[in-house]
C-alpha positions as CSV (number, residue, x, y, z in Angstrom):
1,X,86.5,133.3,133.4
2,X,86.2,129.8,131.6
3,X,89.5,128.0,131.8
4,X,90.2,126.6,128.3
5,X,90.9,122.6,127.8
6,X,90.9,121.0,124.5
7,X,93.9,118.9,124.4
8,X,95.2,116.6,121.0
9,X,97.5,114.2,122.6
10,X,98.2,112.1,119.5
11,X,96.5,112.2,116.2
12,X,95.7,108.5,115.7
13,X,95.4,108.0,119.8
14,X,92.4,105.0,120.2
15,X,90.6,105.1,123.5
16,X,91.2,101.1,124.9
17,X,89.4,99.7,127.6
18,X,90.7,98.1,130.8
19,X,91.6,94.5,130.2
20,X,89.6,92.1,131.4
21,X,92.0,89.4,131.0
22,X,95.1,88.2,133.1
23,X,98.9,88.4,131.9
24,X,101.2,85.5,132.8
25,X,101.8,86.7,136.4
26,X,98.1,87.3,137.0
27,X,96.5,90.7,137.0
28,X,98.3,93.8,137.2
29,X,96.0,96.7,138.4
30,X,98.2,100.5,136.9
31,X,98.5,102.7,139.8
32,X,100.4,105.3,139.6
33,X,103.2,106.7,143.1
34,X,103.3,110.3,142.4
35,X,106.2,112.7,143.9
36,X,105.6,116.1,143.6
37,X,105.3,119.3,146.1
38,X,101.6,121.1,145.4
39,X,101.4,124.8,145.6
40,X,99.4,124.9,148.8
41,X,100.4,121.8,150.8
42,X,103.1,119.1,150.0
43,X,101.2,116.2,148.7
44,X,97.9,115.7,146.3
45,X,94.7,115.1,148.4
46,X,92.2,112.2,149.0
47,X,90.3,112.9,146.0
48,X,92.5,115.1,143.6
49,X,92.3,113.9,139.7
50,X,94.8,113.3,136.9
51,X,94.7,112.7,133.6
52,X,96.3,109.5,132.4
53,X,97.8,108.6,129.0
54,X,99.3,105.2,127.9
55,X,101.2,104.7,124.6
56,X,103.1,101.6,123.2
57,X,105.1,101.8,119.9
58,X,101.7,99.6,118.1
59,X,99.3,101.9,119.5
60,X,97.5,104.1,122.2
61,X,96.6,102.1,124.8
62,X,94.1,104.6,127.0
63,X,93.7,108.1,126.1
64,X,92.8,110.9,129.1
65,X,92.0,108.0,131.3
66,X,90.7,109.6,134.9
67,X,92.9,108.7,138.0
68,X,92.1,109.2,141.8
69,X,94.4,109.8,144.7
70,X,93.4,107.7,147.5
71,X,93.9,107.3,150.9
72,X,96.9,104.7,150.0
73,X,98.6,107.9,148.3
74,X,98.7,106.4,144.9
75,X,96.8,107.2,141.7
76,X,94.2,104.8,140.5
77,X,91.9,104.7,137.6
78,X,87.9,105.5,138.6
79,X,87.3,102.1,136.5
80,X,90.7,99.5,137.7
81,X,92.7,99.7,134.5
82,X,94.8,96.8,133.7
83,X,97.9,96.5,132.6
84,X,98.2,94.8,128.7
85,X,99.3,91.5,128.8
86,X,102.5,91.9,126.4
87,X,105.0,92.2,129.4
88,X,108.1,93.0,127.2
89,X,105.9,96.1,125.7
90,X,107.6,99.2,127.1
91,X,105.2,102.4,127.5
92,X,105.1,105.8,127.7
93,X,103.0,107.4,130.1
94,X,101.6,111.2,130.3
95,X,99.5,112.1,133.1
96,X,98.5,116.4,134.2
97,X,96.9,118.0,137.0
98,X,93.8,119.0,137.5
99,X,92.0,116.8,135.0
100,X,89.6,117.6,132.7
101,X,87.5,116.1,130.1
102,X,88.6,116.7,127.4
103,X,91.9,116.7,127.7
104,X,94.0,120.6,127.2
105,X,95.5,121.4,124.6
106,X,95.7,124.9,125.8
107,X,96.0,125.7,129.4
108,X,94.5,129.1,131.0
109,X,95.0,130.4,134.4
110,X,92.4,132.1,136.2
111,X,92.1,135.6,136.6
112,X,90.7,135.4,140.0
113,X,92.7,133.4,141.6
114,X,91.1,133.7,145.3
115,X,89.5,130.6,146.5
116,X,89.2,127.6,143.9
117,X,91.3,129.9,140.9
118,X,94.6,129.1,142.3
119,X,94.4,125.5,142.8
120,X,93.0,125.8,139.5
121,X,95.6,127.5,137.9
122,X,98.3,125.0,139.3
123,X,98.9,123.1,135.9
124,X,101.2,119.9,137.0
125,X,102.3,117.2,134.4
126,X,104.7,114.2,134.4
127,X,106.4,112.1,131.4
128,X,107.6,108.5,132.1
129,X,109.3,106.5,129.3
130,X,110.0,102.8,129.4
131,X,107.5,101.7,131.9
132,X,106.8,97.6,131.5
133,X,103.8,96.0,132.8
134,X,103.9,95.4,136.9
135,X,102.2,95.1,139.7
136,X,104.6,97.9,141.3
137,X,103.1,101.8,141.7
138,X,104.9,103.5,138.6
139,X,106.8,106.8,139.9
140,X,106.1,109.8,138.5
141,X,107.0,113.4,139.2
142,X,104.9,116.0,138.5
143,X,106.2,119.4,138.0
144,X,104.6,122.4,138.8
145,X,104.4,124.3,134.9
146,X,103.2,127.7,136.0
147,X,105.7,130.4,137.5
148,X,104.3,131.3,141.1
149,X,104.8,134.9,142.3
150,X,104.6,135.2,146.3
151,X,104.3,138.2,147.5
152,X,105.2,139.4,151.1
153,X,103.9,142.6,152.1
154,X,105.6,145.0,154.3
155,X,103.0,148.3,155.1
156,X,104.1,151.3,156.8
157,X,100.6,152.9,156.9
158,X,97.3,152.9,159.1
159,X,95.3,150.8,156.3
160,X,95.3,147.1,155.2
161,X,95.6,146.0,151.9
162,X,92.6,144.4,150.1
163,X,93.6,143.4,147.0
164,X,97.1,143.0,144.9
165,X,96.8,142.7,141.0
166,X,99.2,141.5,138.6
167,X,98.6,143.2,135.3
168,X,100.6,142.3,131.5
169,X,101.2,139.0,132.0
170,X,99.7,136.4,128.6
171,X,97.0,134.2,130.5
172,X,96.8,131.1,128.0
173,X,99.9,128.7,127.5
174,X,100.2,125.6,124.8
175,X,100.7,121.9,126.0
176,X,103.0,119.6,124.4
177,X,102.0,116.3,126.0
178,X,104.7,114.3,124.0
179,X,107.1,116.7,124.6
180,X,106.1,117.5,128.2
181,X,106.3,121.2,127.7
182,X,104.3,124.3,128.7
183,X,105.0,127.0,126.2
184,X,103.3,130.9,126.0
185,X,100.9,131.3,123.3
186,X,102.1,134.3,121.9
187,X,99.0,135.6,120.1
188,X,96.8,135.2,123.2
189,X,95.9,138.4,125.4
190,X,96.8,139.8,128.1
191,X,95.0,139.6,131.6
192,X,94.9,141.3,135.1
193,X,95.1,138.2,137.4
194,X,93.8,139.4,141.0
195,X,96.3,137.3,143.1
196,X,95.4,135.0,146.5
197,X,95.5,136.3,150.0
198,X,97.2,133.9,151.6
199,X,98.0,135.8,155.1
200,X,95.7,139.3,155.2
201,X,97.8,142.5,154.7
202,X,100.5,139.9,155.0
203,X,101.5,137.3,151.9
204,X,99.8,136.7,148.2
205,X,100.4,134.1,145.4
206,X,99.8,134.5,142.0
207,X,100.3,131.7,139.3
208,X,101.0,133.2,135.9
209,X,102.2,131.5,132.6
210,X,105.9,131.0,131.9
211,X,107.0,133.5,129.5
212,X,109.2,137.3,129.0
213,X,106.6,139.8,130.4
214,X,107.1,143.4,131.3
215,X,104.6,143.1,134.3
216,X,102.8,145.8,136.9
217,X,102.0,145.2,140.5
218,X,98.7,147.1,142.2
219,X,98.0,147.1,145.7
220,X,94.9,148.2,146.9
221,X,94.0,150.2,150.3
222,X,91.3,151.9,151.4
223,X,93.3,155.6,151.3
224,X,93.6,154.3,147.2
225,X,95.9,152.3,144.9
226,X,99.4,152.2,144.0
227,X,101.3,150.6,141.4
228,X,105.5,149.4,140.3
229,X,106.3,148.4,137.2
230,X,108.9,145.3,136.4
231,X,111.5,145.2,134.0
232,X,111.4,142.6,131.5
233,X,112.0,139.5,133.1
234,X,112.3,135.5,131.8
235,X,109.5,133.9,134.0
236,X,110.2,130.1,134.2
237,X,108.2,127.8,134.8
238,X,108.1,125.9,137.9
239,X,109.9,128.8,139.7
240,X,108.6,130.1,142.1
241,X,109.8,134.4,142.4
242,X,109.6,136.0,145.8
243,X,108.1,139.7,146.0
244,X,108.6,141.9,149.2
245,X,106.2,145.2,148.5
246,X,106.7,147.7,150.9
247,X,103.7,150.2,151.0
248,X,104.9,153.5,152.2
249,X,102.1,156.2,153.4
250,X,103.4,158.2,149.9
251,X,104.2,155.7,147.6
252,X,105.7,152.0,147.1
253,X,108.5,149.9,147.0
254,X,109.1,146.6,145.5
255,X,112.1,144.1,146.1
256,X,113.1,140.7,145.5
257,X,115.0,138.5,148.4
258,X,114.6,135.7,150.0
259,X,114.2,131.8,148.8
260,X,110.6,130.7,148.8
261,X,109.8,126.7,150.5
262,X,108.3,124.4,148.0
263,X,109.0,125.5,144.3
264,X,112.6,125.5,142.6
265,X,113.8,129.2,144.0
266,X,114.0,131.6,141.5
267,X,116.5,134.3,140.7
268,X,115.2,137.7,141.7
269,X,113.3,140.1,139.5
270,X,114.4,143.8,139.3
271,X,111.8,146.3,139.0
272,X,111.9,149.2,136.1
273,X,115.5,150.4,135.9
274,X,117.1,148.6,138.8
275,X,118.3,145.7,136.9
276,X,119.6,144.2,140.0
277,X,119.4,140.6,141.4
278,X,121.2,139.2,144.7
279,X,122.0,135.3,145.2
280,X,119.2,133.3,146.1
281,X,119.8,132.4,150.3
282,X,118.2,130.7,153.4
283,X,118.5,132.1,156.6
284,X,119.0,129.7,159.4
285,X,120.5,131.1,162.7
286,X,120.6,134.9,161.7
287,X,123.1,133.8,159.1
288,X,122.2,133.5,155.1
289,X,123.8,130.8,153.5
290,X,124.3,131.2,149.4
291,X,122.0,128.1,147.7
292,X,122.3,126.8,144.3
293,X,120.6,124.0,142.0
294,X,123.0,121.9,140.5
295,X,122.1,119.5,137.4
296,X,121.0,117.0,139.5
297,X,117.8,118.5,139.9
298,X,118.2,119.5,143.5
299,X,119.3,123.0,145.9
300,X,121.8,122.6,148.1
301,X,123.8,125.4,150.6
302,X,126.9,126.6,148.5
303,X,128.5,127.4,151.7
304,X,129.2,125.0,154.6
305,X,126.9,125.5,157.8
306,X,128.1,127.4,160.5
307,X,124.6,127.2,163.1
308,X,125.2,126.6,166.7
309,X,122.7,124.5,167.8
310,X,121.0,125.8,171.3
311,X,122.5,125.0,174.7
312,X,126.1,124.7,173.0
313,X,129.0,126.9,172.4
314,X,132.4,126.3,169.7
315,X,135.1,124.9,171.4
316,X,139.2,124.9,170.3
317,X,139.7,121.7,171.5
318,X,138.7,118.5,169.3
319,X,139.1,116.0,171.9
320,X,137.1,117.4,174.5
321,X,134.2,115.9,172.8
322,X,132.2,119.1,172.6
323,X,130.3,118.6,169.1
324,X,130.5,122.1,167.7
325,X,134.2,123.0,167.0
326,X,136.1,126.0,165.2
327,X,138.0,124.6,162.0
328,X,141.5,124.6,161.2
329,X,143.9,125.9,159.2
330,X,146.9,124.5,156.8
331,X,149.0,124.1,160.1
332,X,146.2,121.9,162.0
333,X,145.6,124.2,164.0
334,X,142.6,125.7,165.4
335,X,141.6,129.6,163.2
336,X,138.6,130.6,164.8
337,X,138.9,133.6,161.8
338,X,138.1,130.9,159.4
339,X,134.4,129.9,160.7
340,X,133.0,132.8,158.6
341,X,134.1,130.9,155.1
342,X,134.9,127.6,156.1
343,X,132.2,126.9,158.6
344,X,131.9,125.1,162.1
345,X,132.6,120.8,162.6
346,X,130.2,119.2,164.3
347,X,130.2,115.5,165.6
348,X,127.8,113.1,164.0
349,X,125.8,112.5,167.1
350,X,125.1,116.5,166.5
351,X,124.6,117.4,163.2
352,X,122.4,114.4,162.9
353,X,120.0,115.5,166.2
354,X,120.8,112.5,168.2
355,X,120.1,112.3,172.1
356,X,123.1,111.9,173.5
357,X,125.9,109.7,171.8
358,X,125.9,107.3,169.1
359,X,124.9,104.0,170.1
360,X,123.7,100.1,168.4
361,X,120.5,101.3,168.7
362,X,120.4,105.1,167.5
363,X,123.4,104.9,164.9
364,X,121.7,103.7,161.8
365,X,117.6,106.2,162.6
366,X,118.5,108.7,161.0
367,X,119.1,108.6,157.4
368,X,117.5,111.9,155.5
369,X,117.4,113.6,159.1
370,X,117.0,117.1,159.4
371,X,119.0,117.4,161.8
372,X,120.7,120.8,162.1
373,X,119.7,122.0,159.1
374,X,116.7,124.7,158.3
375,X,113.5,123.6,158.4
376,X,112.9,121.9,154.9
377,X,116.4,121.3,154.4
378,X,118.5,117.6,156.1
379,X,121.6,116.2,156.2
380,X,122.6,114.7,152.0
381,X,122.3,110.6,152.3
382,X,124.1,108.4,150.9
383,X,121.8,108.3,147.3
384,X,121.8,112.2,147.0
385,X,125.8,112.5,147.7
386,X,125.5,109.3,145.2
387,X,124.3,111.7,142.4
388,X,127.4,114.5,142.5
389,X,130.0,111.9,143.1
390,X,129.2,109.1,140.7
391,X,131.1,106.6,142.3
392,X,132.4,105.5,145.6
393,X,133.8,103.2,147.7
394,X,132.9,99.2,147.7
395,X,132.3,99.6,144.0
396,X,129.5,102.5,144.4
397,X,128.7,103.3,140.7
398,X,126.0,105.6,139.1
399,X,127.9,106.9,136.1
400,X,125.1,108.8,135.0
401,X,125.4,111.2,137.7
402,X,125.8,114.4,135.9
403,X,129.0,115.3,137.5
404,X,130.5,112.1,136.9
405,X,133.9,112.4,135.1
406,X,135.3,109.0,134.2
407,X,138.9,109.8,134.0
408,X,138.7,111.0,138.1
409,X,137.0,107.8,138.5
410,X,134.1,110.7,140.7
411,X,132.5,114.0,140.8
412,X,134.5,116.6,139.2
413,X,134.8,119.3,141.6
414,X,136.0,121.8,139.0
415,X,132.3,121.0,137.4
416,X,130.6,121.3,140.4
417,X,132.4,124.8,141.7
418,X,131.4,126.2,138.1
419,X,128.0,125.6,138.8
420,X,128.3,127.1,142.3
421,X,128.7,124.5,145.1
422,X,131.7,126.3,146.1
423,X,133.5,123.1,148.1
424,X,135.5,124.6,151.1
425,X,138.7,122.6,152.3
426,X,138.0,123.0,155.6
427,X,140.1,120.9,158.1
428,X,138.2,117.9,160.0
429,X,138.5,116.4,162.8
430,X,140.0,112.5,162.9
431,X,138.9,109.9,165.0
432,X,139.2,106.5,163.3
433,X,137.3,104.4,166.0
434,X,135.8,104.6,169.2
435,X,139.0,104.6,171.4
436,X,140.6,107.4,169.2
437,X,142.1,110.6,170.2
438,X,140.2,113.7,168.0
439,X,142.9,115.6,166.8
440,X,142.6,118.1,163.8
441,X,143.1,116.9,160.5
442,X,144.5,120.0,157.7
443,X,142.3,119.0,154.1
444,X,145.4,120.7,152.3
445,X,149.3,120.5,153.0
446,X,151.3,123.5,151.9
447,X,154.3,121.1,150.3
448,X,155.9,122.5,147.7
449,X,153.3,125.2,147.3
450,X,150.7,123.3,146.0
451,X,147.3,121.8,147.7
452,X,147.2,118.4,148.2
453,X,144.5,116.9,150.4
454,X,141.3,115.6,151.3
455,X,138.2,116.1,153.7
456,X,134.7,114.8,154.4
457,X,131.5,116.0,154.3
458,X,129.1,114.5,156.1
459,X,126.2,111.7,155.3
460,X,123.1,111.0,157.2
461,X,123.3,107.2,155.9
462,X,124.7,104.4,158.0
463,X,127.0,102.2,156.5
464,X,128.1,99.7,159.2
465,X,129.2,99.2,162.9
466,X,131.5,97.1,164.3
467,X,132.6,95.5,167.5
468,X,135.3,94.9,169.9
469,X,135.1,91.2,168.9
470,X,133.6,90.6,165.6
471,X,129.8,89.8,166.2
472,X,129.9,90.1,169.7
473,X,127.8,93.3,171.0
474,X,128.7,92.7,174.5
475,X,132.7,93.6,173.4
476,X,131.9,97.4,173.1
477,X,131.6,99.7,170.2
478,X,134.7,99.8,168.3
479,X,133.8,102.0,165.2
480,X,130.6,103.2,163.1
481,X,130.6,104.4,160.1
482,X,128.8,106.5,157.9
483,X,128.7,107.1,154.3
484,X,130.0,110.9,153.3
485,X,131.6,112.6,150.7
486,X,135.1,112.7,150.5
487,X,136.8,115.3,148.4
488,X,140.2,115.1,146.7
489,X,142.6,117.1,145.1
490,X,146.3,116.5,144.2
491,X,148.2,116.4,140.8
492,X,145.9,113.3,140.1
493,X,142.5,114.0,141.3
494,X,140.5,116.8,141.9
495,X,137.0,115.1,142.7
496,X,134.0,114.1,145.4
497,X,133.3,110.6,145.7
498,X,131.2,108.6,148.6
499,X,133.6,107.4,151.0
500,X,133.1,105.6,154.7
501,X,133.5,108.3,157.6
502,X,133.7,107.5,161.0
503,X,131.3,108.7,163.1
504,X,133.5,109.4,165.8
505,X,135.4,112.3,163.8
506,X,134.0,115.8,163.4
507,X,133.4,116.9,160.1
508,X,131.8,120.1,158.0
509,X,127.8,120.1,156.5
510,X,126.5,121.3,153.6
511,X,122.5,120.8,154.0
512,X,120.3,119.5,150.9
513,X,116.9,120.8,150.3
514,X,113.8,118.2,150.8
515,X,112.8,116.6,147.7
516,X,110.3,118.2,145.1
């Protein structure tokens, strides 16, 4: 079927050609540093196109202009666009994935999406306001527009599946490049869209258009076909909804559960008269930790990690230097019943995946780490705690953090507990410096009645380390530090900010899914 593209960016748009001459600091070539994560691998390919669009306040500057990924990973135009020479000019810039000539107005996914139809139904766009002429990459993120349906197929009889059909879904969707939104055209019809095998008898995708669809699912064997019927359910877009279809030897199930790698996860659909959902989790360890997206964009664990890494056991004892210990309670003292909802405390040198202990040369490699986290998921740096806490020791600052509350001078944990981050006073364990005895720290006293307190979680980001003797190496190791969260809450404050840790103590995690 013939995809539609016809695209009105701007009425009074003017195509401009590439410049030709040089601004004040000498040519400036417009490339273009995309971030995004594709629907079949995590990057755009040698060769994948964009559409580019330019606009100052006088006028359209390019229209549509074709773009190239190349092997530097950044976007360039087929013919080297130049930047205008009016430096102080700010711009606004559209760009969408896969191009085409002209540009869509309209955007339809493919009904056969095998092969070629689901890359081609994987409409992508990014809006950047306020861009100035440089010689820098401009950063864009491109957003997957589409809602993705994976489906994971678990069959009980002697015959394979060959085919799975979605069926009800509107095909066609409306762009609104200044906007940047993909919206349902409502009058369009509907289509069967014959979804990608991805793994056979195994896993299929299907891209459809964000909208409120009533929806079937048909799986195909060779004993016949059956057939489950959704409720009606609010497809986002750039969510991606996991499927499991169990085909029985009679009939066939459908359920929704488990987070899907890649796209923002989605909440789970209930098939016709169910009308039940479960929270979105990733399993790590046997154990299924609770996730959530928060308003800064990004899914985190809403419960702290409790994984014990292979070759190691908990220990009671914080000083005997373990890395994997049970928590405490109000009294400081070890309550191995509390691992379940407070989770484990792990030494630095752990939870980051070190070899052995922290050292000059180790202490400050990994920042972003995985460490023990899932696969996908790492330890929160210093920037990403940054953007729940809002401010932070040293005169950290990034008031536009979205949990930023001015008057707790930090985070507001009340905020962020709404949305579902859940923070767990957990106990840690306290080691100022190198030469320090561990010894369990309570994050609430029971005076009076009320919790008071603080705790850390912990940061992948090195802040400093320090010696014996100032500047001298050769004096030993006497502390380093890493940047974490700190939370507190008395009759004062009840907030996160980004506070130095030392990386001596043993502290809780709460893992951070990679980047988008």
């Amino acid at each position: 079927m013939k995809r539609i593209l016809t695209m009105a960016v701007a009425a009074a748009m003017v195509v401009a050609c590439s410049k030709e001459e040089s601004g004040p600091s000498g040519p400036m070539q417009l490339t273009i540093d995309p971030t995004i994560t594709r629907a079949t691998e995590v990057d755009f390919e040698t060769g994948d196109a964009i559409g580019v669009t330019v606009t100052t306040a006088a006028e359209a500057y390019v229209t549509n202009r074709k773009f190239v990924y190349g092997s530097d990973s950044r976007f360039a135009g087929e013919e080297s666009l130049l930047w205008y020479e009016d430096v102080n000019a700010p711009a606004t810039l559209f760009a969408y994935y896969p191009y085409s000539d002209p540009a869509p107005s309209e955007f339809t996914v493919k009904a056969d999406q095998g092969g070629d139809g689901y890359d081609a139904s994987d409409l992508m766009t990014a809006l950047k306001t306020g861009v100035y002429p440089t010689k820098n990459a401009v950063g864009m993120t491109f957003r997957h527009k589409m809602s993705r349906l994976v489906f994971t197929i678990d069959n009980e009889t002697d015959f394979p599946v060959t085919q799975l059909v979605v069926t009800g879904t509107i095909g066609t969707a409306v762009i609104d490049a200044a906007a940047n939104t993909v919206t349902v055209k409502s009058d369009a019809a509907t289509q069967d869209i014959t979804a990608r095998e991805v793994t056979a008898n195994s896993k299929y995708y299907a891209l459809v258009v964000p909208q409120s669809a009533k929806f079937s699912v048909t799986v195909t064997t060779a004993e016949g076909t059956r057939s489950q019927s959704y409720s009606e359910t609010e497809l986002e877009g750039g969510k991606s909804y996991p499927v499991t279809v169990r085909v029985k030897p009679t009939n066939m199930e459908i359920a929704m559960e488990g987070p899907i790698e890649g796209w923002e996860d989605a909440e789970e659909i209930p098939t016709e008269g169910q009308g039940t959902s479960e929270a979105a989790t990733v399993e790590w360890g046997g154990v299924k930790y609770k996730i959530v997206t928060l308003k800064d964009g990004r899914t985190w664990m809403a419960e702290n990690l409790r994984y014990v890494p292979e070759g190691k056991s908990i220990s009671s004892n914080p000083a005997d230097g373990n890395g994997v210990w049970y928590p405490c309670n109000l009294d400081k003292e070890v309550d191995p019943d509390l691992a379940e909802t407070n989770g484990l405390l792990y030494s630095y040198p752990v939870l980051l995946g070190l070899d052995g202990e922290l050292t000059a040369e180790n202490y400050n490699t990994k920042e972003g780490a995985q460490g023990i986290c899932p696969d996908g998921w790492h330890i929160p740096t210093k920037d990403e705690w940054m953007k729940l806490a809002g401010a932070g020791s040293g005169g950290l600052s990034d008031p536009t953090a979205p949990y930023y509350d001015a008057a707790q001078n930090g985070g507001s944990m009340v905020k962020l507990n709404e949305d579902g981050f859940n923070f767990s006073g957990c106990g840690y364990i306290n080691a100022n410096n190198a030469t320090a005895t561990p010894a369990y720290m309570a994050s609430v006293s029971k005076a009076d009645d009320t919790a008071y307190g603080m705790g850390y979680y912990a940061g992948s980001t090195a802040y400093q380390i320090t010696y014996n003797t100032a500047g001298d190496a050769m004096s030993g190791i006497k502390n380093i530090q890493y940047f974490a969260a700190m939370i507190t809450y008395n009759d004062t404050y009840n907030r996160v900010t980004v506070a130095y840790n030392s990386g001596f103590c043993g502290v809780p995690v709460r893992c951070i899914k990679d980047a988008e």
